[in-house]
C-alpha positions as CSV (number, residue, x, y, z in Angstrom):
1,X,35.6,-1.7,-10.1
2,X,33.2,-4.2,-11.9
3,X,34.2,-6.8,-9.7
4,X,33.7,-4.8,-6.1
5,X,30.4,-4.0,-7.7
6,X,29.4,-7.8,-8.6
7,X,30.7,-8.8,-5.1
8,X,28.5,-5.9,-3.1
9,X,25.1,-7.0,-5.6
10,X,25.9,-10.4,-4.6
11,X,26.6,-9.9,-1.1
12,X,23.0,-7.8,-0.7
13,X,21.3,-10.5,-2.5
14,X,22.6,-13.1,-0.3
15,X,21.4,-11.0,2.8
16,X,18.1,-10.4,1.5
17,X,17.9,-14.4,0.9
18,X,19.0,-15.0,4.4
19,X,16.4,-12.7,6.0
20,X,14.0,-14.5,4.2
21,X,14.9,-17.9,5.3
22,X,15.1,-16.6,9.0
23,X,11.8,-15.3,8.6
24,X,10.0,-18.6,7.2
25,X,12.0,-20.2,10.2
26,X,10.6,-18.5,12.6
27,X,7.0,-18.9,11.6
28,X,7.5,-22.6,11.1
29,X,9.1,-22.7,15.1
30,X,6.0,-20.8,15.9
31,X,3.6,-23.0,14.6
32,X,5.2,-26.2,15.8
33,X,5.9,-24.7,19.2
34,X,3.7,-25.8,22.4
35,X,1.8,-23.6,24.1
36,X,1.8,-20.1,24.3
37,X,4.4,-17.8,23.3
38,X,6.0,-15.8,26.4
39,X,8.2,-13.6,24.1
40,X,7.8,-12.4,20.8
41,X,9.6,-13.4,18.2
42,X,12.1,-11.0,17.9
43,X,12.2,-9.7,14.0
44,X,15.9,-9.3,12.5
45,X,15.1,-6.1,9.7
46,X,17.2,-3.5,10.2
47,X,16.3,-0.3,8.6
48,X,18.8,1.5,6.3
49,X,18.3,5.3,6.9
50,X,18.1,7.8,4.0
């Protein structure tokens, strides 16, 4: 039981980091990026109900 726990914390953690880094990713591809933007960049957070 500890272990599944460990695993899921771990697993969330490693999901927040991603976001993050796809985040600062983006803003960096927008600043370097020529000219102006024809579509938004689209924003990967998905909302946990409840």
């Amino acid at each position: 039981m500890k272990q599944l726990l460990e695993r899921a914390k771990r697993s969330r953690k490693t999901q927040r980091l991603r976001q993050l880094l796809d985040r600062a990713i983006d803003g960096v591809r927008d600043t370097l990026a020529p000219g102006p933007r024809l579509q938004p960049v689209p924003v990967r957070v998905k909302r946990r109900k409840g």
